[in-house]
N, C-alpha and C positions, 0 to 999 in steps of 0.2 A: 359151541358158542351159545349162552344163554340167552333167554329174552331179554332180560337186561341187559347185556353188551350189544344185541340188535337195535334196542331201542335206542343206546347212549348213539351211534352209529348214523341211526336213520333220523334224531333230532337234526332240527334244521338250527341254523347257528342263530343266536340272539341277534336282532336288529338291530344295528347301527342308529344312535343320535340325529335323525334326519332333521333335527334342527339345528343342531350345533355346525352340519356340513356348509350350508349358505350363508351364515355367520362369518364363516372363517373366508369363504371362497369372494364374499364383499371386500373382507378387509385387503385380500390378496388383490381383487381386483382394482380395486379404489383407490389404489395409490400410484400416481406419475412417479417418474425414474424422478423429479426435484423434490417431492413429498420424501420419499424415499431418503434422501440423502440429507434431505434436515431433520429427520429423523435420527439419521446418524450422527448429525451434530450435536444434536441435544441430551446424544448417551454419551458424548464426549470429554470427558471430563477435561483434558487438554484444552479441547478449545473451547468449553464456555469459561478457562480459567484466562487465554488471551485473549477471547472476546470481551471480558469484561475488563481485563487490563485495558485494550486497547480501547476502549468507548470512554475508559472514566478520563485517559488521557487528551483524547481526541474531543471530550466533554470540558475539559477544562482549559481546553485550547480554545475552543469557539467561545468559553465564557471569560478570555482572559481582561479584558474590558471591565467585566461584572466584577468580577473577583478581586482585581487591582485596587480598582476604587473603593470598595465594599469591605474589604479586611477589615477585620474588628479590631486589630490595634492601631487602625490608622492607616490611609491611606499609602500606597506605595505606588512605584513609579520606576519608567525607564527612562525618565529626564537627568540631566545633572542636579545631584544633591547638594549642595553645597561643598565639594570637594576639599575648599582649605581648610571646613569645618570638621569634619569628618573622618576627613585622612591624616595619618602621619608622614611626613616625608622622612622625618628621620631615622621611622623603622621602615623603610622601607614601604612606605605607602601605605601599611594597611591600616584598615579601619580604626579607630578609637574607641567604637563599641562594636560589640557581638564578636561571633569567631573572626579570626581565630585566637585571636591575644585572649580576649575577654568571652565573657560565656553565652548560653545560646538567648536569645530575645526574641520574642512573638514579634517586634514593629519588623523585623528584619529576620526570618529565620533562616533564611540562607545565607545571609551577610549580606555585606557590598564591596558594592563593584569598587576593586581598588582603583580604578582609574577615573571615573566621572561621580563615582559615589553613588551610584541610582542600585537601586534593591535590585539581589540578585534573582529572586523568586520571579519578579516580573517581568526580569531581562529572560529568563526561563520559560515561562508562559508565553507572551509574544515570540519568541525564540521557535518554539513548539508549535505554533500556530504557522507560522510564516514556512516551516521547513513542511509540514503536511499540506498545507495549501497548494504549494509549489507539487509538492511530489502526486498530490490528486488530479489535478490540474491536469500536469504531463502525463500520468498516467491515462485517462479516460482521453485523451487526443491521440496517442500511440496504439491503444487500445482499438478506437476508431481505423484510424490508418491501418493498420493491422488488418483486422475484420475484412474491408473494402478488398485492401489488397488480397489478401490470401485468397478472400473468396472468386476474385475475379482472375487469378493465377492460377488454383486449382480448377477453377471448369472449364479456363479457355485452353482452346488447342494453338500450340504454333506462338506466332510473332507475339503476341500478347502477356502469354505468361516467360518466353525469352525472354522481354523487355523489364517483367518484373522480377523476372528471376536475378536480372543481371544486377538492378539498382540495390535487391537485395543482398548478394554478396560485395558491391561496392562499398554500401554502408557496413556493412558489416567487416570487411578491410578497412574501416579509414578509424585512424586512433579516436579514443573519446576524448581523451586530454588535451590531445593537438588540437581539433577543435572547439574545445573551451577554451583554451591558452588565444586561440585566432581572433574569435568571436567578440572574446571581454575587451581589450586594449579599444576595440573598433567601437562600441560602446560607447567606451567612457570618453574616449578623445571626443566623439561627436553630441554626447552631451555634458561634458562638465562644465559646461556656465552655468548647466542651471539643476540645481539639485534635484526637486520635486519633478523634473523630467528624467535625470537621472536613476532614480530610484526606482521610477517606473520599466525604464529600456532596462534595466539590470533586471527585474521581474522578466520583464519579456523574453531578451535572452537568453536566460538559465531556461525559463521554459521550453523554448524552442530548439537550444543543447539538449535536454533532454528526451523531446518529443523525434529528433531527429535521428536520434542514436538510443530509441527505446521500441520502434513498432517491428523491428524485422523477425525477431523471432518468435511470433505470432501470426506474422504472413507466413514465414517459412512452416510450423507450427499446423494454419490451418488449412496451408497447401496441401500439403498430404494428407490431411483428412478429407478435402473435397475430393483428390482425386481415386480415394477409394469410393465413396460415396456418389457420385457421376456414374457408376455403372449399375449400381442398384437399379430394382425393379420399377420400384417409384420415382426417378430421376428420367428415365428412359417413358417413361407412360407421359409423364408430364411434359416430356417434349412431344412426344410423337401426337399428342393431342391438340400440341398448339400453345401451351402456357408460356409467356413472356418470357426470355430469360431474368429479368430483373425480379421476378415475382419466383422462377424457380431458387434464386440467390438467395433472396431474403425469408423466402416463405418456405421452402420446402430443405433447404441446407442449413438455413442458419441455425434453426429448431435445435439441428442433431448435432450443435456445434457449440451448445452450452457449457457441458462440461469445459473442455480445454480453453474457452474465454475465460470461465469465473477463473480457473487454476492460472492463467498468466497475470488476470487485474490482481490476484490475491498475493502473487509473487513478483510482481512492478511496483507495487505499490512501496514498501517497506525497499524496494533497490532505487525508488527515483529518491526515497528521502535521504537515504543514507547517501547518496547521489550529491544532493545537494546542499547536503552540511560536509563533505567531501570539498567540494567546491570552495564553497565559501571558504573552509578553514587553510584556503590555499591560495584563497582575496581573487576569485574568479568568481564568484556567487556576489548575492547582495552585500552591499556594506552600508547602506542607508540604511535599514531597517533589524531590525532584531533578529540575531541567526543563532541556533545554536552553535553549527560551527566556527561561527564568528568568534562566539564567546568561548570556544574551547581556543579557539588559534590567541585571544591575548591570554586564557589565564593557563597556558605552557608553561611561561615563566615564573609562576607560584606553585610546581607543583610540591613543593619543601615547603613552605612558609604558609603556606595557602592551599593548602589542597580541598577542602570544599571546593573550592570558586573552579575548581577544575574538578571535580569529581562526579559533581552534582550534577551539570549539563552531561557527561560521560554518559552516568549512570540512567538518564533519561533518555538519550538518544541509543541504548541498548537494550535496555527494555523495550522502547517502542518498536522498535527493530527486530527484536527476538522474538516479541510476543505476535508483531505479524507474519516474519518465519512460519511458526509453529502452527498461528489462526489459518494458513495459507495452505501448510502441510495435511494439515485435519480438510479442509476441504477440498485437497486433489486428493485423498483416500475417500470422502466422503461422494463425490459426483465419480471415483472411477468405478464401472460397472462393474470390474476383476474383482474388487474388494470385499471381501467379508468380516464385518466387525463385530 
């Protein structure tokens, strides 16, 4: 062996980058398990393609108001439009101008409504608004319900999580139809004298159909996540030192129980709507106020002659729908800790 192969032998190895190492070991440190996973969303191409669908839709639902009034060729409206004006009865009702006889027009670009004559774009907009509203609504109360329950069924022992266990398979046996079909008749019979109360209890009702028959599988859901999480090392410290149970609940379980919330609001959300334009298009949901389902149950009967007037609500209530599917999909990948994107 040469001096040279001793020497190559006896060098000590070049030094490592001691600055580039706490650089790297910040960025690892510095970031929460939620940092983290919107991080993932934002390489997501999926989902900033249905975050943004669903914002521009959910944007132009809260400005349906602005928007209606504000049109540049003229105001439009879910009022009746002059119907004798407008309609033909002798082709069968439809319009005199725009689609479908006649061609497309900015005062009305979706047409009208064959029946009262009122623009269809704003029966659309209020339509959209009233069916997300509803479906928010029910969602964040179920949600709630849910939470409560699960968490007080996975930590308790005995009579307590029996009791929630049972109401939870009880709801979960009783049909969702049957009680929509129970709930609406009782409704209407006890207010139809008077509309403006009417319209109100039909709101309240579909909500509370849905809030009733939407929290259990989130109780069910976050049951078995507390009752793994009840034996951990920090759950047991916190007891045996004295901590509230109300304070172990909300403060020490609910933290580790973000993920599977955001993943259930993210997939109730887009099931109460679709929920509720289900409903409606089956005269169980509102009929006071602007539904899309509503609108899809009269324009059935156009879909040959008329197929905008039936398309167009379709085609919006699929998208919004789809696009929170997918938004929903992308963040039960993005908060589960298994995943690697």
């Amino acid at each position: 062996m040469t001096a040279i192969d001793v020497e190559f032998l006896e060098s000590p190895e070049p030094p490592e980058d001691e600055s580039a190492a706490p650089e790297a070991a910040k960025k690892i440190a510095g970031k929460s398990p939620t940092r983290i996973a919107l991080e993932r969303l934002r390489k997501d191409k999926v989902a900033i393609a249905c975050g943004s669908i669903t914002g521009i839709l959910i944007l132009s639902a809260l400005l349906a108001p602005v928007i209606t009034k504000n049109w540049p060729w003229g105001p439009i409206s879910t009022d009746p439009n002059h119907p004798g004006e407008l309609l033909d009865p002798i082709n069968g009702n439809l319009p005199r101008i725009g689609p479908p006889i006649h061609g497309f027009i900015w005062e009305h670009p979706l047409g009208i409504d064959p029946y009262v004559a009122s623009d269809n774009l704003a029966q659309l907009l209020y339509g959209l608004r009233t069916d997300l509203l509803i479906g928010f609504v029910a969602t964040v109360f179920s949600v709630l319900i849910g939470i409560v329950l699960g968490l007080m069924a996975g930590f308790s022992r005995g009579i307590v999580d029996k009791i929630i266990t049972f109401f939870v398979d009880v709801f979960l046996s009783f049909p969702f139809i049957l009680g929509a079909l129970s709930i609406a008749p009782i409704i209407t019979n006890r207010f139809a004298s008077n509309q403006a109360a009417l319209n109100k209890a039909q709101v309240g009702s579909l909500i509370i159909v849905l809030v009733l028959f939407g929290w259990m599988g989130l109780a069910r859901l976050l049951r078995g996540y507390v009752i793994s999480l009840r034996e951990r090392e920090f759950i047991q410290a916190a007891q045996v030192i004295g901590v509230p149970t109300r304070k172990i609940l909300f403060k020490e379980l609910l933290p580790n129980l973000v993920a599977p919330i955001v993943v259930a609001v993210s997939l109730t959300f887009p099931a109460n709507v679709i929920a509720e334009a289900g409903l409606s298009f089956l005269g169980l949901g509102i009929t006071g106020s602007p539904s899309i389902g509503q609108t899809i149950a009269r324009a059935q009967n156009y879909y040959q002659s008329y197929p905008l007037y039936l398309y167009a609500p379709v085609f919006v209530l699929m998208l919004i729908v789809l696009a929170l599917n997918l938004l929903g999909d992308s963040v039960r990948d993005a908060f589960d800790p298994g995943t690697r994107r």
